[in-house]
C-alpha atoms as one frame of an Amber mdcrd trajectory, in Angstrom:
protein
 -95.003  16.255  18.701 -91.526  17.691  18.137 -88.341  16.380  20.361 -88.473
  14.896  22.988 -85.138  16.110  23.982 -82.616  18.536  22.615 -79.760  19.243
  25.141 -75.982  20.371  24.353 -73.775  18.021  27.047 -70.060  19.222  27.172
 -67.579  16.256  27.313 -65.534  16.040  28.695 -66.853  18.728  31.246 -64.725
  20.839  32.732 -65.183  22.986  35.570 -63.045  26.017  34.259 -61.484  26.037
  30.498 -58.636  28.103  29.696 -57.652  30.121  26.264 -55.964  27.313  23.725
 -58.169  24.840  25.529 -60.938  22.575  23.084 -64.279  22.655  24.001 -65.802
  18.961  23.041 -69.066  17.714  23.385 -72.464  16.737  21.796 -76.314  17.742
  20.624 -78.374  14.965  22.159 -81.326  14.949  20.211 -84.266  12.581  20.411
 -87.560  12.454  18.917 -91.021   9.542  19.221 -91.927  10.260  15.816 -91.342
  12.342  12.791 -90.151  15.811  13.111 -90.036  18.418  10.341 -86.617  20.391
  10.437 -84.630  22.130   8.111 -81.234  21.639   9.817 -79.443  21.943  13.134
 -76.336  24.409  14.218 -74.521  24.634  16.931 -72.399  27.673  17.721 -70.005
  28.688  20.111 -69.314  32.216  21.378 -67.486  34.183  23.382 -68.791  37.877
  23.863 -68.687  40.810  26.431 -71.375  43.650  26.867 -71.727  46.554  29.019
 -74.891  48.368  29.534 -75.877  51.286  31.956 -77.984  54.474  31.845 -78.454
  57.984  33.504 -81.439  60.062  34.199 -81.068  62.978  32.453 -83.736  65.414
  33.283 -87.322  63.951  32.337 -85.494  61.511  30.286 -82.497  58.614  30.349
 -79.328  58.049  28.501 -78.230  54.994  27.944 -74.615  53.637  27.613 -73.565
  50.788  25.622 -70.493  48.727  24.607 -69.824  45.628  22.947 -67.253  42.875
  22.058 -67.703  39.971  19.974 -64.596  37.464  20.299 -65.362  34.583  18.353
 -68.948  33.060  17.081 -68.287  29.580  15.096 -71.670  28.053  13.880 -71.215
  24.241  12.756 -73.947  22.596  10.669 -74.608  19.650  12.150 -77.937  18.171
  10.448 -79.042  19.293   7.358 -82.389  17.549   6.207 -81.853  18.365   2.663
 -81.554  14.797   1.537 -84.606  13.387   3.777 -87.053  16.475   2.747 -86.756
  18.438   5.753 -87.965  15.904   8.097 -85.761  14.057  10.871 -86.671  10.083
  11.243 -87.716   8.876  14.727 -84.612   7.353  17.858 -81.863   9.193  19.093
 -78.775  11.032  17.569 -75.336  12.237  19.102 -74.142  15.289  17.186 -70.552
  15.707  18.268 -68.760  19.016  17.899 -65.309  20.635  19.009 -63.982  23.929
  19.137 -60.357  25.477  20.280 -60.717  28.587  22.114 -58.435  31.397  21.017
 -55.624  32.185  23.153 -56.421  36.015  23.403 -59.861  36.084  25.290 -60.601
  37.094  28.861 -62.191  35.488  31.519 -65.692  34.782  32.385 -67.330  38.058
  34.540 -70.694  38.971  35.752 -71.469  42.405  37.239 -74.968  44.552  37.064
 -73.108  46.664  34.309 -71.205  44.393  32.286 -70.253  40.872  31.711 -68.190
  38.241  29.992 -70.009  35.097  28.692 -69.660  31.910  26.822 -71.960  29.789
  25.847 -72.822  26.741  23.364 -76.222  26.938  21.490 -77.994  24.619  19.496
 -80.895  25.549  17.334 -83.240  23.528  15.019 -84.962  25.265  12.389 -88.708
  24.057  13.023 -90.701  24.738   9.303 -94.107  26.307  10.275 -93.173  25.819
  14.165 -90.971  28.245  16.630 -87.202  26.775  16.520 -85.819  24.528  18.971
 -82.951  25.438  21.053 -81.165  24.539  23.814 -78.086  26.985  25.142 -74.934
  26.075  28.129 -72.876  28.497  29.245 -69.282  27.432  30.503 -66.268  29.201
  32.463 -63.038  30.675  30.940 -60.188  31.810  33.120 -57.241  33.436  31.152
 -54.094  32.642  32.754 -52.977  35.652  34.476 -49.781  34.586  35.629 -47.725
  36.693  38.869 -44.777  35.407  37.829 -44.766  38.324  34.908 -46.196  41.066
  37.014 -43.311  42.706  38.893 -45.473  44.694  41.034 -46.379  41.113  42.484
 -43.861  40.637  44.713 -43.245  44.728  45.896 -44.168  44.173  49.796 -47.337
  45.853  50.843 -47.311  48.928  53.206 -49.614  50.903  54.764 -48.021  54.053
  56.831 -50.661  57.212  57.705 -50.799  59.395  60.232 -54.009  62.173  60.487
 -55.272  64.417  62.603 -59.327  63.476  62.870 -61.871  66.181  63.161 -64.933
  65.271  64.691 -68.051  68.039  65.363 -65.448  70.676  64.501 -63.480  69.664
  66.915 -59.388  68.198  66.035 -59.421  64.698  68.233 -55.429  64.133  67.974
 -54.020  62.095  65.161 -54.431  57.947  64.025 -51.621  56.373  63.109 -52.019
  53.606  60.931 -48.982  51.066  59.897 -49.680  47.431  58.368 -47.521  45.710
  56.119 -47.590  41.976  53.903 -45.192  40.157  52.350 -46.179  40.817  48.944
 -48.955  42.275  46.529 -49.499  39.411  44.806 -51.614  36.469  45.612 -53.980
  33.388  43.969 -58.216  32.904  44.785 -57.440  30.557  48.285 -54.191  32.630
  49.826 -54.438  34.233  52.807 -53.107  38.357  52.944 -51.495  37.773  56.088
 -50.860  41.494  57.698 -49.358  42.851  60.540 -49.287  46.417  61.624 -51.275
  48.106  64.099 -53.807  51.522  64.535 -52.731  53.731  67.223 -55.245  55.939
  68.542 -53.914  58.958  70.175 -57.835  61.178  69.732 -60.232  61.036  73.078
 -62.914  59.459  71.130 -63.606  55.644  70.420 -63.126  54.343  67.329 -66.152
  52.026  67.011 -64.111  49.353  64.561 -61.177  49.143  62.868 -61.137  47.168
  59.383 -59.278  45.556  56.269 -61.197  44.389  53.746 -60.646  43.835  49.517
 -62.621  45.490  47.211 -62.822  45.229  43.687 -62.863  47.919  41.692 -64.540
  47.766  38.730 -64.712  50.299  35.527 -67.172  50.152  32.605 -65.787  51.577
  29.227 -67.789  53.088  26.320 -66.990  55.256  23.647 -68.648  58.435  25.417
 -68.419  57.609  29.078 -66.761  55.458  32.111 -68.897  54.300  35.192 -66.871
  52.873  38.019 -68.124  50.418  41.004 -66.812  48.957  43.792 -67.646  45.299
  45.432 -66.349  44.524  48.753 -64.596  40.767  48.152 -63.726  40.255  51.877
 -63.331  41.800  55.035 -62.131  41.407  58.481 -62.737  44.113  61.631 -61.588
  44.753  65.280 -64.517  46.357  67.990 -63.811  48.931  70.165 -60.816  50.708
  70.110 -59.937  53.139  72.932 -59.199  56.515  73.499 -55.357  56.312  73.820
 -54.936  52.937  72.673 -53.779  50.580  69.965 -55.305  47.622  68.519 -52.479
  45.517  67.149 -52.929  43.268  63.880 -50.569  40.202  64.443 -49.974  37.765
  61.637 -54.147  38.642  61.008 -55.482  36.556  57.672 -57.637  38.321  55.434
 -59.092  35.080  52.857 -59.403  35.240  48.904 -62.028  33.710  47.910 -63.600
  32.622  44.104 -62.474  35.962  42.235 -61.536  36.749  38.789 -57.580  37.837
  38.251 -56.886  41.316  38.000 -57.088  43.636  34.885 -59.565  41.065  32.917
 -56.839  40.881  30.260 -58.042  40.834  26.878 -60.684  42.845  27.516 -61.410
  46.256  26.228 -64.958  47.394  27.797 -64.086  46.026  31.167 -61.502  46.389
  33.605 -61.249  45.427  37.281 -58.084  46.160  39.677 -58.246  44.868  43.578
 -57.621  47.185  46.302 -56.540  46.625  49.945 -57.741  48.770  52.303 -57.408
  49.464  56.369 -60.075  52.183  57.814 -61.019  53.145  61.651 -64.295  53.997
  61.945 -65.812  57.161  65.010 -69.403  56.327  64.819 -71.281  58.970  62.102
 -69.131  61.630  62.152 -65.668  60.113  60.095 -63.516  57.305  58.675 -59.842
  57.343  58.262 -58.997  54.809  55.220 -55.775  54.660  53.585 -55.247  51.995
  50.769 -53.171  50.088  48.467 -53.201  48.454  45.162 -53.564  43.951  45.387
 -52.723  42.180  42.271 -54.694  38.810  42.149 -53.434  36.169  39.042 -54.733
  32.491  38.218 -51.071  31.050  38.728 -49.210  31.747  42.008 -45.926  33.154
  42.325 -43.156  29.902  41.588 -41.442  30.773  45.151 -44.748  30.118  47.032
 -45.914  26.360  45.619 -44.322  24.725  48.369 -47.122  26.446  50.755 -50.275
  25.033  48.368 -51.929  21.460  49.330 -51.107  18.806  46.274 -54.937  17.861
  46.929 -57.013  20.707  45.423 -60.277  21.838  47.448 -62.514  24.432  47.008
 -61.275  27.823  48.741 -63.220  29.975  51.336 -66.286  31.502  50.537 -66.082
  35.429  51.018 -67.998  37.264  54.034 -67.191  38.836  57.233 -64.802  37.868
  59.568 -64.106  39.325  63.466 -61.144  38.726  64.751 -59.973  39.544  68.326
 -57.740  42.325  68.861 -54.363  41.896  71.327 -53.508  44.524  73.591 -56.944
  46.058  74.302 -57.881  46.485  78.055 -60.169  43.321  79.437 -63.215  46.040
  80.137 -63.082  46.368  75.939 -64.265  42.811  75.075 -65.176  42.295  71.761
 -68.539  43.522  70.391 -69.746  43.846  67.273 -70.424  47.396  65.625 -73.776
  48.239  64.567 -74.748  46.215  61.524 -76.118  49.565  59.720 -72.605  50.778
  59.953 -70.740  47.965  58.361 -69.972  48.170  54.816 -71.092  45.058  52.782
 -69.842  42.194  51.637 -70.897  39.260  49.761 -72.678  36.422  52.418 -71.595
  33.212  52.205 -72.877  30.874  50.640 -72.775  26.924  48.859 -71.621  27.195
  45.455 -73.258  27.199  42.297 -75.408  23.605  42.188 -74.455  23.358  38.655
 -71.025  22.833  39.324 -69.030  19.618  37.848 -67.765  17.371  40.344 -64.985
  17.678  42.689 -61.625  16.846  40.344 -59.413  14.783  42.156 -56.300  15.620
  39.884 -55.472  18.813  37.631 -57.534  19.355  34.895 -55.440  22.407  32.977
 -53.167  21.698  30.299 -49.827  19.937  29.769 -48.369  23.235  29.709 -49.395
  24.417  33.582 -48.213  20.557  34.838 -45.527  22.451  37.238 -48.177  24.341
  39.044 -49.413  22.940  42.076 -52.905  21.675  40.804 -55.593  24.154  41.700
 -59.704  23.107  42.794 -62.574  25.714  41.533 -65.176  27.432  42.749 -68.275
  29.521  41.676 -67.766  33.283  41.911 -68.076  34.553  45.162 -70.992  37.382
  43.974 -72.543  34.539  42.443 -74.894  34.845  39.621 -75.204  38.892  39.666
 -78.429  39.697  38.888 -78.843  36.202  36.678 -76.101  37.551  33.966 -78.852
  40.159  32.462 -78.192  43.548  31.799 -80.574  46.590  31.866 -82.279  46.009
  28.642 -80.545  42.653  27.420 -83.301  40.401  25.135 -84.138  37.318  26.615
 -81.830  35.402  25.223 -78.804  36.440  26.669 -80.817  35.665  30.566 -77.730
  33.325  31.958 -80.083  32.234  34.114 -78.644  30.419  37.572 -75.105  30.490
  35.975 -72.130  31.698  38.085 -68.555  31.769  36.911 -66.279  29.436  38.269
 -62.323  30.222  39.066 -59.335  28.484  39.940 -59.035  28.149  43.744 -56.107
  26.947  45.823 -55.499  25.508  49.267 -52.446  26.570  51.180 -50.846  23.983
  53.884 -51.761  26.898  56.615
């Protein structure tokens, strides 16, 4: 008849576990009657892959990557002394592992990813094994506090003439400045700045928005993509007028920090960009580098909420433009012509529950305590790359990163 059940159960669970942090928990295994088995391992790994390919005339190339940082199998049950067979009732087979301090954090794309999981497996004589896998979150700590560029004020300053059916239309002039370049998942990049358009032709929206940028790295060739994280646009901007952006929010939401540290196959940098769009015929963008971390910058914890909650989900956001004549009310541009972003949506189901105090380490006890979320691209094509076996399928499993509230 076999088991009845066989499930790994992390405990404590945590919703996000960072590098130097143990991972504790148990094989619950329970079985009517008497099952043949050999023994029972559990392992624990952390890995990252990369996978894409290329048509290449009639045929495709593929490229490949791979990092392996740790695989620990423990030996649970060994039925050596009981002649391979496990008595009937229920068993609790605890296990613990510290992660190592060098690994990066959990990351799901359609090219790559960065996974963790616990896996039991029974070895079944004469009978397919029994196994039973959980995948879990790591965030490594990126910390602003040690990233100089972090606090370098953000400014955008461009001025271009725009040709439109062969035609010059008179120059844009685009100015918006922040505070700073770095910022935490749950922050607001609070801009101000304005687009002064000095063509005859509308521009149908103006637009900031953060994309991640994300680049793939084998040993023959690098593939870079782009994900739009969040955005937020102005309608209808005027021939001869200016659409100022006053104290405008644009939100973080459930991201991973910046670089994916400890990683050598992956990389991912955030960029902030502002763009007017005329129609079909052109867009003027001009952009900057964002750095996003897991701990915020010391001088800003006074502005976080002590009580963690979940930060905003990403999406779209229209905000109304000042200083536009009343007969340009706010519409919104053709849906064909607005670049993508991830919908909102309820987090991951799988989530722990809400914690109601911090759950890092001693060591972070001086940073206002942060909530989670799942990542805001959720499960990205179920973790599974192009030709990954089925075993690696992550199934419904979304990453989870430290989130923070501010007081505004």
């Amino acid at each position: 008849m076999g088991f009845s059940t066989f499930l790994v159960v992390l405990d404590p669970e945590l919703p996000v576990y960072v590098p130097g942090q143990a991972v504790s928990g148990y094989l619950k295994v329970s079985c009517y009657e008497e099952v043949s088995c050999r023994n029972i391992t559990v392992t624990i790994k952390g890995q990252s892959k990369v996978h894409w390919s290329e048509k290449s005339g009639k045929s495709r190339r593929h490229y490949r990557a791979e990092e392996l940082y740790f695989k620990h199998p423990v030996l649970v049950w060994s039925g050596e002394a009981s002649g391979n067979s496990m008595s009937p009732g229920s068993f609790k087979f605890p296990f613990s592992f510290i992660l190592p301090r060098d690994i990066p954090s959990s990351f799901m794309s359609h090219f790559g990813k960065v996974v963790y999981q616990v896996k039991a497996e029974a070895d079944l004589p004469w009978n397919f094994d029994k196994s039973h896998k959980l995948f879990f979150s790591v965030n490594f700590m990126y910390d602003l506090n040690t990233d100089p560029l972090a606090t370098i004020p953000m400014v955008i300053q461009k001025e271009d003439t725009v040709c439109c059916c062969c035609c010059a239309q008179g120059p844009i002039e685009m100015n918006m400045r922040a505070q700073r370049s770095g910022y935490v998942p749950g922050e607001n990049i609070v801009v101000n700045g304005d687009v002064v358009n000095n063509s005859n032709s509308t521009v149908e929206y103006t637009e900031i928005k953060l994309i991640q940028v994300i680049t793939y790295i084998t040993k023959s060739k690098q593939k870079q993509t782009e994900r739009t994280v969040q955005r937020v646009y102005h309608p209808l901007l005027g021939a001869g007028r200016r659409d100022e952006w006053a104290s405008v929010p644009l939100p973080i939401p459930a991201v991973p920090a910046s670089h994916l540290k400890h990683c050598n196959i992956i990389t991912i940098d955030y960029i902030f960009v502002l763009l007017a769009k005329f129609g079909t015929c052109r867009t003027m963008k001009a952009k900057v580098p964002v750095i996003l971390g897991s701990l915020p910058l010391q001088n800003t914890y006074s502005s976080f909420l002590i009580q963690p909650s979940a930060a905003e989900f990403g999406g779209t956001t229209m905000t109304v433009p000042t200083n536009h004549s009343p007969r340009h009310s706010p519409v919104v541009p053709p849906h064909s012509h607005l670049p993508s972003a991830p919908s909102p949506t309820a987090p991951y189901s799988g989530d722990p529950p809400p914690y109601t105090e911090s759950f890092l380490p001693e060591e972070f006890r001086d940073v206002p305590p942060p909530s989670y979320a799942s990542c805001v691209f959720g499960t990205a094509n179920g973790g599974r790359l192009e030709d990954d076996a089925e075993d690696s399928d992550t199934g419904e499993f979304a990453p989870r990163y430290l989130t923070y509230r501010t007081q505004t």
